[in-house]
Backbone as XML, in Angstrom:
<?xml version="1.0"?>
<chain id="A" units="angstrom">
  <residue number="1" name="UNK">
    <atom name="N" x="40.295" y="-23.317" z="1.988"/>
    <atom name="CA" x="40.593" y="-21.907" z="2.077"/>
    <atom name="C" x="39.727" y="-21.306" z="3.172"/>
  </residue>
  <residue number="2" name="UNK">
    <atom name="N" x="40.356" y="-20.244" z="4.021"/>
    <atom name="CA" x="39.724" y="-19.608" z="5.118"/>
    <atom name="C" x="39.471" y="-18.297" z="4.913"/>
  </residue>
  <residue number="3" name="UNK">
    <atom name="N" x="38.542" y="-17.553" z="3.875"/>
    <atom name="CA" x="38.632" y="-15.956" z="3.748"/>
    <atom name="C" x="37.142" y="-15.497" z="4.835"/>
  </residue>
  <residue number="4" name="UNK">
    <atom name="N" x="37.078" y="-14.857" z="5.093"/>
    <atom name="CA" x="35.938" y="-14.028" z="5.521"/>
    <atom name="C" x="36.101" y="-12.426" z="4.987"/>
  </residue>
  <residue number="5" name="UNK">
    <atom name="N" x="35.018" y="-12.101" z="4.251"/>
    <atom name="CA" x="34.853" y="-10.809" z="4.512"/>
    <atom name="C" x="33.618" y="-10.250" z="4.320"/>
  </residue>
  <residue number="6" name="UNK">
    <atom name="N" x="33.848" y="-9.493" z="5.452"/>
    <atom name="CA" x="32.015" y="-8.767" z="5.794"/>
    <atom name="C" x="32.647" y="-7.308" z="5.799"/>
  </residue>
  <residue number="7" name="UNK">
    <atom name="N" x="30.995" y="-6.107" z="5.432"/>
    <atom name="CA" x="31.201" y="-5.079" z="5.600"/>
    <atom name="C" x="30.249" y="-4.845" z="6.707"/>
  </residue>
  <residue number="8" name="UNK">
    <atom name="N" x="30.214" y="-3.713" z="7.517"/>
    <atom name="CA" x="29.526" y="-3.354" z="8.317"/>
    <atom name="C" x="30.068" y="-2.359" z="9.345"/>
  </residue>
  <residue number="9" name="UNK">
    <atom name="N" x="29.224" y="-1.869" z="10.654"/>
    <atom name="CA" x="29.979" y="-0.479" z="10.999"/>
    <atom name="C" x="29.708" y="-0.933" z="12.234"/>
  </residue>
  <residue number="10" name="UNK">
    <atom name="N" x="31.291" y="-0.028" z="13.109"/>
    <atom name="CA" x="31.785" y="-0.576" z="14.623"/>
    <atom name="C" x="30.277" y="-0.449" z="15.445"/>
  </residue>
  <residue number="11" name="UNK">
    <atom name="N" x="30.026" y="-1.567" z="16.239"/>
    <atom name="CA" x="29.325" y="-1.432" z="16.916"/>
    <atom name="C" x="29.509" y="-1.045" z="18.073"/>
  </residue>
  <residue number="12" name="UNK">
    <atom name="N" x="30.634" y="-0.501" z="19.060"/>
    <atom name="CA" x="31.188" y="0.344" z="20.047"/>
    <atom name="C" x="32.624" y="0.607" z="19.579"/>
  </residue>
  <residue number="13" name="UNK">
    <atom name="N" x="33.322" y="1.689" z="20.540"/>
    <atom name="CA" x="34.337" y="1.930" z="20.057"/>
    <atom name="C" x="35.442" y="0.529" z="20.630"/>
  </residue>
  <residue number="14" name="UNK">
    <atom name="N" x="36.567" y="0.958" z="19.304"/>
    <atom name="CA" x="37.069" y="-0.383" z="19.895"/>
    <atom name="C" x="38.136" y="-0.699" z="21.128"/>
  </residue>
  <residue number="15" name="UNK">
    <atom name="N" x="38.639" y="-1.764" z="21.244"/>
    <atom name="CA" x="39.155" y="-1.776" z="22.479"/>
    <atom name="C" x="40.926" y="-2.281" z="22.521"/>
  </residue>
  <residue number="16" name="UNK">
    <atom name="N" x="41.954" y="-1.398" z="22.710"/>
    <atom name="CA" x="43.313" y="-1.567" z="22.272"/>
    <atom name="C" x="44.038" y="-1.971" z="23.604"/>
  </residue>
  <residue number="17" name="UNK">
    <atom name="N" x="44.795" y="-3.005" z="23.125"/>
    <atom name="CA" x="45.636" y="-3.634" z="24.250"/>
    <atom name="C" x="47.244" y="-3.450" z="24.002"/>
  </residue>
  <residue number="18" name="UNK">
    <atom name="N" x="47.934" y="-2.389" z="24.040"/>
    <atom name="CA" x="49.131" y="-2.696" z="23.215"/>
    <atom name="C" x="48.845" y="-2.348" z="22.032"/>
  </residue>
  <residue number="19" name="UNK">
    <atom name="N" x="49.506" y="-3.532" z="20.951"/>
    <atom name="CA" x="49.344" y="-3.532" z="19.649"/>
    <atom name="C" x="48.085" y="-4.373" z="18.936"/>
  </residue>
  <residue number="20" name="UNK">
    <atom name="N" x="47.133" y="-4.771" z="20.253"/>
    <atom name="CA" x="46.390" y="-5.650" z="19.546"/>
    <atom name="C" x="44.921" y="-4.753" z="20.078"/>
  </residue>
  <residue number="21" name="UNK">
    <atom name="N" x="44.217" y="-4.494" z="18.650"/>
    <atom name="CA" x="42.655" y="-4.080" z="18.773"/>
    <atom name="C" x="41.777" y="-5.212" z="18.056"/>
  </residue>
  <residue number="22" name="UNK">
    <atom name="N" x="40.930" y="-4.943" z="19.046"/>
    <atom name="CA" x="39.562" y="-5.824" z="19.030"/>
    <atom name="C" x="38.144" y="-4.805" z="18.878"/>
  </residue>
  <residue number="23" name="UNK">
    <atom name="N" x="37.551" y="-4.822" z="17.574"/>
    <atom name="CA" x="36.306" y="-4.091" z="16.820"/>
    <atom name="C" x="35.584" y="-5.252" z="17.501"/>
  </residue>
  <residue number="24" name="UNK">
    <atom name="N" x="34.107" y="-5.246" z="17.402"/>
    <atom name="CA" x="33.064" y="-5.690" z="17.504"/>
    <atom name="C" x="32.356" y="-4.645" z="16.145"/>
  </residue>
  <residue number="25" name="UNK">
    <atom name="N" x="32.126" y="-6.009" z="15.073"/>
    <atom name="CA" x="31.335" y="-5.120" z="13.492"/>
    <atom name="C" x="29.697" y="-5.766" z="13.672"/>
  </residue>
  <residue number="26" name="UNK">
    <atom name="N" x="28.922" y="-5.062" z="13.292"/>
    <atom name="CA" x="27.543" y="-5.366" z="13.182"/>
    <atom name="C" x="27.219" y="-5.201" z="11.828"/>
  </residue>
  <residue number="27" name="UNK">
    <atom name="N" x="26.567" y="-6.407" z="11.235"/>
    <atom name="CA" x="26.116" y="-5.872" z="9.903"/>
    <atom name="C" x="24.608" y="-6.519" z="9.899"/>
  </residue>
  <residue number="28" name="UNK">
    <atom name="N" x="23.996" y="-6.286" z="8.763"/>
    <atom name="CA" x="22.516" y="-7.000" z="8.943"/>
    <atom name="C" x="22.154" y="-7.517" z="7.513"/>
  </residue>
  <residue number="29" name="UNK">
    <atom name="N" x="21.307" y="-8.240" z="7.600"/>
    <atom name="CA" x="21.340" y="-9.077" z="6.686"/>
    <atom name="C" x="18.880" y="-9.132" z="6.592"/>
  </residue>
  <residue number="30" name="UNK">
    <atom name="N" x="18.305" y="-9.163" z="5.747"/>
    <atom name="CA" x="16.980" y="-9.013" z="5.560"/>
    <atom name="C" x="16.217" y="-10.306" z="6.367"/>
  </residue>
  <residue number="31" name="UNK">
    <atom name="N" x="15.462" y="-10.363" z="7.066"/>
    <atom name="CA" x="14.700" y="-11.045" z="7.212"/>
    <atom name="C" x="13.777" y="-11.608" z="6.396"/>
  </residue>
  <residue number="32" name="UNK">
    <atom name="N" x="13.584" y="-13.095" z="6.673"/>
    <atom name="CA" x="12.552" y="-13.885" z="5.869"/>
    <atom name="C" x="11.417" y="-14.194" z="6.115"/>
  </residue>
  <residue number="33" name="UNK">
    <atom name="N" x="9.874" y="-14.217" z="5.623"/>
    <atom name="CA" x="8.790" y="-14.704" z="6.375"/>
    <atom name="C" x="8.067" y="-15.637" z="5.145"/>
  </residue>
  <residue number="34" name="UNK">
    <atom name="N" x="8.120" y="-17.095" z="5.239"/>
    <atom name="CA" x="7.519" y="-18.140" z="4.411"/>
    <atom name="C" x="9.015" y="-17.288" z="3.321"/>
  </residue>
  <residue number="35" name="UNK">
    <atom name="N" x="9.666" y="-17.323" z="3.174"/>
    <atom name="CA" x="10.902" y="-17.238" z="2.040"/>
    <atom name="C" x="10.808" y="-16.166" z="1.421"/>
  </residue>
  <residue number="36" name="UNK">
    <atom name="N" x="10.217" y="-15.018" z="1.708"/>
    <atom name="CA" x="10.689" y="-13.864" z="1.263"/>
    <atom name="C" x="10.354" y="-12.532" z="2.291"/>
  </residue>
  <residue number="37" name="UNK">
    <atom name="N" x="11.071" y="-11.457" z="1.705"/>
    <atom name="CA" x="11.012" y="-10.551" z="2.926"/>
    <atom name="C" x="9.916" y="-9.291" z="2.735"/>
  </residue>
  <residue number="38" name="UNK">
    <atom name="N" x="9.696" y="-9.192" z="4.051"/>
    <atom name="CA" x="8.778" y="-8.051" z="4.420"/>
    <atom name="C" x="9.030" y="-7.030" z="5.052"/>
  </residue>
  <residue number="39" name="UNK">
    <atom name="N" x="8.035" y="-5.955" z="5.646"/>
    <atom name="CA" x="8.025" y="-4.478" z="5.538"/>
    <atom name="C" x="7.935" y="-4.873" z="7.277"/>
  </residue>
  <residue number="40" name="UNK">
    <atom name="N" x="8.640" y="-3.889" z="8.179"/>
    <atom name="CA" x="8.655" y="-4.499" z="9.943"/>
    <atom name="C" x="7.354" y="-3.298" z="9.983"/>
  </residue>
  <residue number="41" name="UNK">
    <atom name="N" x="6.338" y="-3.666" z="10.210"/>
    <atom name="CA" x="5.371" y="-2.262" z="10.263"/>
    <atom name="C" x="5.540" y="-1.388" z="11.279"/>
  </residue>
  <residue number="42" name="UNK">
    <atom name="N" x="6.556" y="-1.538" z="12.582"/>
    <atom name="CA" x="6.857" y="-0.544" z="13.245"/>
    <atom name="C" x="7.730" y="0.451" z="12.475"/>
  </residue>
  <residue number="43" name="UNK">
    <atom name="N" x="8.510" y="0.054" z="11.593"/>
    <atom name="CA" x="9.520" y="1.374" z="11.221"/>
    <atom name="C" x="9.019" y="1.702" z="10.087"/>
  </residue>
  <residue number="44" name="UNK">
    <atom name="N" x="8.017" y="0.804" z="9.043"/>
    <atom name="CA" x="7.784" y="1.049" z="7.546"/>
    <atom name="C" x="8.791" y="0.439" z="6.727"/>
  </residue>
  <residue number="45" name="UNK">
    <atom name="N" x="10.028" y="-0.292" z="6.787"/>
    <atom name="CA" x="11.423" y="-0.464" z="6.209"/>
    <atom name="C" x="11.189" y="-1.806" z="6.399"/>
  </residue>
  <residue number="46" name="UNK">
    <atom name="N" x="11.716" y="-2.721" z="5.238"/>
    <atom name="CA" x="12.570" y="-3.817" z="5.124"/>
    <atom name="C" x="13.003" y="-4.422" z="6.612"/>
  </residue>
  <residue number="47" name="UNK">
    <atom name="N" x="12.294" y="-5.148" z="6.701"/>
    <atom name="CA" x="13.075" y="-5.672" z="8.095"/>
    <atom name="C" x="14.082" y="-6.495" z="8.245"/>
  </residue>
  <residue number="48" name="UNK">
    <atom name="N" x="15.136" y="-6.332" z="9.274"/>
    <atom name="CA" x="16.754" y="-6.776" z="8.965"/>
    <atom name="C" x="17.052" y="-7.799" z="10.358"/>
  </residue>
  <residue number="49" name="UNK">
    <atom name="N" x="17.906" y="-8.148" z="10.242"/>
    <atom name="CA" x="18.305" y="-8.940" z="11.176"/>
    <atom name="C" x="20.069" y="-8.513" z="11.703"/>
  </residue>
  <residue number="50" name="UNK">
    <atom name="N" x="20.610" y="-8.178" z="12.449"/>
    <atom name="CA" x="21.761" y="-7.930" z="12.772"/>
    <atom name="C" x="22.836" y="-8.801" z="13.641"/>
  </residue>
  <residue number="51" name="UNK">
    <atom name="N" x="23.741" y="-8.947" z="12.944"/>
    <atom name="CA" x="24.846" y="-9.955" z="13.617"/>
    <atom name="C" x="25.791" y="-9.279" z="13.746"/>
  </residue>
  <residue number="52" name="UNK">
    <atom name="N" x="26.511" y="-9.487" z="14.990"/>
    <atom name="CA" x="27.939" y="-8.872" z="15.683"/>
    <atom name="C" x="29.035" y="-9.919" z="15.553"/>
  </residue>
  <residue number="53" name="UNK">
    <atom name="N" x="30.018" y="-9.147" z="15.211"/>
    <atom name="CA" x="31.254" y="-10.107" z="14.444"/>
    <atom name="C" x="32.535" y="-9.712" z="15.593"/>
  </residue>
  <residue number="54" name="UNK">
    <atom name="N" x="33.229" y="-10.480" z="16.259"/>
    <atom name="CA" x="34.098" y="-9.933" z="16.700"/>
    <atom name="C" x="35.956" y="-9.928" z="15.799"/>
  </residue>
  <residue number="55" name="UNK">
    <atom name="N" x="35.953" y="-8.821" z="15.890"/>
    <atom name="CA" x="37.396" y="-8.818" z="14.925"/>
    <atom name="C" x="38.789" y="-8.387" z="15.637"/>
  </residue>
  <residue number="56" name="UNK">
    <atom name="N" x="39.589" y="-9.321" z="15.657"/>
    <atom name="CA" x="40.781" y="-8.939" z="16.319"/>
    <atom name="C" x="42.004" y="-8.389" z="15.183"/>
  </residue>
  <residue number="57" name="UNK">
    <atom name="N" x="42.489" y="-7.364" z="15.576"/>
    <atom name="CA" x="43.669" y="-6.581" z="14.393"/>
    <atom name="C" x="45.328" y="-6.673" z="15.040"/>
  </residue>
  <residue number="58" name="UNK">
    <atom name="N" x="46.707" y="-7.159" z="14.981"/>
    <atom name="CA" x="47.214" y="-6.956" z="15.022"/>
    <atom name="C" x="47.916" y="-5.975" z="14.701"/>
  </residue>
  <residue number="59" name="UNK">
    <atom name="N" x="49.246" y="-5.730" z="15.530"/>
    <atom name="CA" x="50.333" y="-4.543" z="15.206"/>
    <atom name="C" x="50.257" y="-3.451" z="14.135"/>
  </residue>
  <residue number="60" name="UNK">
    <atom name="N" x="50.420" y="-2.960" z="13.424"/>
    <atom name="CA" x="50.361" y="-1.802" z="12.579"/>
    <atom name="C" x="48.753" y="-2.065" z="12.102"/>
  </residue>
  <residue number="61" name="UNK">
    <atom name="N" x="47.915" y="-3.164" z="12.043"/>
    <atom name="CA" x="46.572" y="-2.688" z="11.068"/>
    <atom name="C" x="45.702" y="-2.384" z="13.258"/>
  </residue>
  <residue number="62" name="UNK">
    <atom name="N" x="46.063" y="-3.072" z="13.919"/>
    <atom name="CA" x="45.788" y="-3.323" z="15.241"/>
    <atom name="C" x="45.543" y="-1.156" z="15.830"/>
  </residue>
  <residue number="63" name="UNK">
    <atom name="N" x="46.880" y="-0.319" z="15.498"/>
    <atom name="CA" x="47.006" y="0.784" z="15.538"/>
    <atom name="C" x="45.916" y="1.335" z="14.314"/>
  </residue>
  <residue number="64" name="UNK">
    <atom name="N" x="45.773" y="1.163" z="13.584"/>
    <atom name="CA" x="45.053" y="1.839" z="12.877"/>
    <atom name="C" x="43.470" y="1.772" z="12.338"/>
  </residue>
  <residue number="65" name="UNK">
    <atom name="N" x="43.413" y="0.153" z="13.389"/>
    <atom name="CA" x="42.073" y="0.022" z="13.763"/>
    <atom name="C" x="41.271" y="0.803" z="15.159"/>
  </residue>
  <residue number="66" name="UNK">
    <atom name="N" x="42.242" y="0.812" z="15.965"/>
    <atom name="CA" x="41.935" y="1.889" z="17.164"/>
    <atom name="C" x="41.578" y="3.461" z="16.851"/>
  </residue>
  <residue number="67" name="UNK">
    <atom name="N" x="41.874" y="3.629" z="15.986"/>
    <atom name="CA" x="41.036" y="4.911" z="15.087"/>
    <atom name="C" x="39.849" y="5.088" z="14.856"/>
  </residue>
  <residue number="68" name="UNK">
    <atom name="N" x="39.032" y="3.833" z="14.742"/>
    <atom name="CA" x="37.739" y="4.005" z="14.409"/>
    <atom name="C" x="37.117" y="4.153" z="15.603"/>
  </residue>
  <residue number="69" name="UNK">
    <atom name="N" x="35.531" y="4.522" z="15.169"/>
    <atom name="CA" x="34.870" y="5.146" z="16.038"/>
    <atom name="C" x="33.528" y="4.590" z="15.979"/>
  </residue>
  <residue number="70" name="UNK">
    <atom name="N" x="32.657" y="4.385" z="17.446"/>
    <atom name="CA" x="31.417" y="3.112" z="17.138"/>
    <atom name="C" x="30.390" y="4.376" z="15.813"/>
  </residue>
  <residue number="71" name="UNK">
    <atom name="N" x="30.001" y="3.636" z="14.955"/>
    <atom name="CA" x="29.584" y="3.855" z="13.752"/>
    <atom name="C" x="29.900" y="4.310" z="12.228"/>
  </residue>
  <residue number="72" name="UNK">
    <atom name="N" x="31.115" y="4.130" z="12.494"/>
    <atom name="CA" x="32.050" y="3.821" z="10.850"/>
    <atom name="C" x="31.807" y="2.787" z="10.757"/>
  </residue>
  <residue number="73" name="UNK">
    <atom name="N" x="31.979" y="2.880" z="9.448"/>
    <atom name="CA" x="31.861" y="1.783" z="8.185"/>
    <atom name="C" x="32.922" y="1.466" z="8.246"/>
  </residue>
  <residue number="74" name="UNK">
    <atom name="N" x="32.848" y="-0.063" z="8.139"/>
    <atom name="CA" x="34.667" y="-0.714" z="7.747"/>
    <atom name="C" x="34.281" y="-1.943" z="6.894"/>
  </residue>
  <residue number="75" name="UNK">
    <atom name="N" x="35.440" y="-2.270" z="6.115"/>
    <atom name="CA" x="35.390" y="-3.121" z="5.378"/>
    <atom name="C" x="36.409" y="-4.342" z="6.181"/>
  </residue>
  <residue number="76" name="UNK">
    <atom name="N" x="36.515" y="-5.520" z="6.153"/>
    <atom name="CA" x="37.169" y="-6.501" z="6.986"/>
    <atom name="C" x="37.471" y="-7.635" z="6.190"/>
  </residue>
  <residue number="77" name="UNK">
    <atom name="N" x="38.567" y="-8.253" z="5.984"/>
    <atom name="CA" x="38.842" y="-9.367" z="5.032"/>
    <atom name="C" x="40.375" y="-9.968" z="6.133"/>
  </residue>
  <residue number="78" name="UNK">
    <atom name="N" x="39.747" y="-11.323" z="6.466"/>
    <atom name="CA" x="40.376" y="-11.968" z="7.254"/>
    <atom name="C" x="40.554" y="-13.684" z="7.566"/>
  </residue>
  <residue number="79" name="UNK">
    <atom name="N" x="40.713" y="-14.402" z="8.289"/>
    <atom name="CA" x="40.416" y="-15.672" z="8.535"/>
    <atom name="C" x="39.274" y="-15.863" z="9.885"/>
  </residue>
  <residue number="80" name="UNK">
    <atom name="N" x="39.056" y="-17.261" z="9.617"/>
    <atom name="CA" x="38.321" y="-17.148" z="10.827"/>
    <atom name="C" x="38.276" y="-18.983" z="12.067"/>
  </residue>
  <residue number="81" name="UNK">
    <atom name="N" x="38.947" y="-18.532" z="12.654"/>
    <atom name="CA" x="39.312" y="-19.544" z="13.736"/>
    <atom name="C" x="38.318" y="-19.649" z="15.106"/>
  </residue>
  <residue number="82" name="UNK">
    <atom name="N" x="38.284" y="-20.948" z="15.014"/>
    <atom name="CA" x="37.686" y="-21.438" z="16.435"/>
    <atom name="C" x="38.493" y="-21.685" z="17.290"/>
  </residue>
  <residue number="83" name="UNK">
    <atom name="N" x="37.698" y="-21.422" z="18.575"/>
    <atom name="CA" x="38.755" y="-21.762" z="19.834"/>
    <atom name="C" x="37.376" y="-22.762" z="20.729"/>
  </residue>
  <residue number="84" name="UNK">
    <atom name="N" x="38.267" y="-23.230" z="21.346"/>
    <atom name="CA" x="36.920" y="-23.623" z="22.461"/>
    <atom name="C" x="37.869" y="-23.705" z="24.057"/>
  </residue>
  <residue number="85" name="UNK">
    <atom name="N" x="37.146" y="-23.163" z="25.189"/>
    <atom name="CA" x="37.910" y="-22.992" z="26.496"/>
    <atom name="C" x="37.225" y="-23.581" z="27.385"/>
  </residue>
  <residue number="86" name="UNK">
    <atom name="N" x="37.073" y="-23.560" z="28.951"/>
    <atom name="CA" x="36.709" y="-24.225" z="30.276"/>
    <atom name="C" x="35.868" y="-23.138" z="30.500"/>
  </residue>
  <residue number="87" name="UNK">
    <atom name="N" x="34.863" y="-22.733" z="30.887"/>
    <atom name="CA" x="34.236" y="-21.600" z="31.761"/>
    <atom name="C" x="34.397" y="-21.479" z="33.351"/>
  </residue>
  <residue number="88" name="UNK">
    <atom name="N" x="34.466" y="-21.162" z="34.154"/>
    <atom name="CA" x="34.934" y="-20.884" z="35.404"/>
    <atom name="C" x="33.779" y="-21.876" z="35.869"/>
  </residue>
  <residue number="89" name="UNK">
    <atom name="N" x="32.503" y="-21.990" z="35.178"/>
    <atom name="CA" x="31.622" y="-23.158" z="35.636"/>
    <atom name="C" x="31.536" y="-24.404" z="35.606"/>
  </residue>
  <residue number="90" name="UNK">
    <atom name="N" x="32.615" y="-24.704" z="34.445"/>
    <atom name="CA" x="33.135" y="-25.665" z="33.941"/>
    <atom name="C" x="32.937" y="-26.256" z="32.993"/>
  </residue>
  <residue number="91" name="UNK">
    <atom name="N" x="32.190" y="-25.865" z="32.746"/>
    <atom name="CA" x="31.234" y="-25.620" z="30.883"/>
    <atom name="C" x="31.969" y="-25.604" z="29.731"/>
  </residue>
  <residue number="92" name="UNK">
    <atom name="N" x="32.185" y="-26.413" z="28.585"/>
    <atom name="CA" x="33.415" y="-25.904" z="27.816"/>
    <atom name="C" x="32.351" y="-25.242" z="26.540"/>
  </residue>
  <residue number="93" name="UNK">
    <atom name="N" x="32.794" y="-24.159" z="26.536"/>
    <atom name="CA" x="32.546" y="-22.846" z="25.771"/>
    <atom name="C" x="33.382" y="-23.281" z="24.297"/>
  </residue>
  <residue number="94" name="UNK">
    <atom name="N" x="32.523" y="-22.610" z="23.289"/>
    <atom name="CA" x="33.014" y="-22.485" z="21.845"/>
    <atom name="C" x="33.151" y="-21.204" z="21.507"/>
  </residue>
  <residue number="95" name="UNK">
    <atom name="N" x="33.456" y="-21.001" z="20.264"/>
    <atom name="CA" x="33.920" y="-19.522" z="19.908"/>
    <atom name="C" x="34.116" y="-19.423" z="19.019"/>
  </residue>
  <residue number="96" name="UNK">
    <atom name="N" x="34.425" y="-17.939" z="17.826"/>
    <atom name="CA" x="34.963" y="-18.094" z="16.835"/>
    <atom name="C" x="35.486" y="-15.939" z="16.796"/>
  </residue>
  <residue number="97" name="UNK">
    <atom name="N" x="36.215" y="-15.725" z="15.796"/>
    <atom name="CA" x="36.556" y="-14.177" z="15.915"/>
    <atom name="C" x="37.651" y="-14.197" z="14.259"/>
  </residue>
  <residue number="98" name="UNK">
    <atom name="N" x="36.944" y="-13.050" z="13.943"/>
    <atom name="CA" x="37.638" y="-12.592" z="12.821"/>
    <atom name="C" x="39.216" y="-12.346" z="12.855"/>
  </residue>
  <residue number="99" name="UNK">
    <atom name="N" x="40.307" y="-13.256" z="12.709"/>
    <atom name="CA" x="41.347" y="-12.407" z="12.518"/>
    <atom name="C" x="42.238" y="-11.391" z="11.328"/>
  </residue>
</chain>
C-alpha cells in the first residue's frame, strides 16, 4: 500500500500550470539530542526540524489547490512515487513528490 499523509502549511504560494498545481508543504517534526528533545536556546522553544514536501494536484483538486496561499494549513493524503532522470550534467538524479 502507498498512502502518505502529512499536515503542514504552503511554504510559497503555489504554482498552476493549466489544470495541474504544484504546493511545496513544510512541516516539522522535534529534534533529538542523545534521544530526546531540547529547548533551541536562541528562541526558548522546542527545537524542530523542517521538511519540504513537494505535492502535485490534478484537475478539479489541482484548481482548488491554487487557492491557497504561502502559510495555510493544509491537510494532504496521497501516493508517493519515485522518478529518477539525466541532469543536463549527466548525473542521474532521484526524486520523489506527493501525488
Amino acid at each position: 500500500m502507498n498512502n502518505v499523509n502529512i499536515a503542514g502549511r504552503v511554504a510559497k504560494d503555489p504554482d498552476t500550470r493549466g489544470s495541474v498545481t504544484t504546493l511545496i508543504v513544510a512541516t516539522d517534526r522535534v529534534k533529538l539530542r542523545d534521544g530526546k528533545t531540547y529547548v533551541d536556546e536562541a528562541t526558548g522553544y522546542t527545537a524542530k526540524e523542517t521538511e519540504f514536501h513537494k505535492v502535485t494536484c490534478f484537475n478539479g483538486l489541482g484548481k482548488a489547490a491554487a487557492s491557497r496561499e504561502k502559510g495555510n494549513v493544509v491537510a494532504v493524503t496521497g501516493r508517493l512515487p519515485y522518478s529518477s532522470w539525466d541532469g543536463r550534467d549527466g548525473i542521474t538524479r532521484h526524486g520523489c513528490e506527493i501525488i
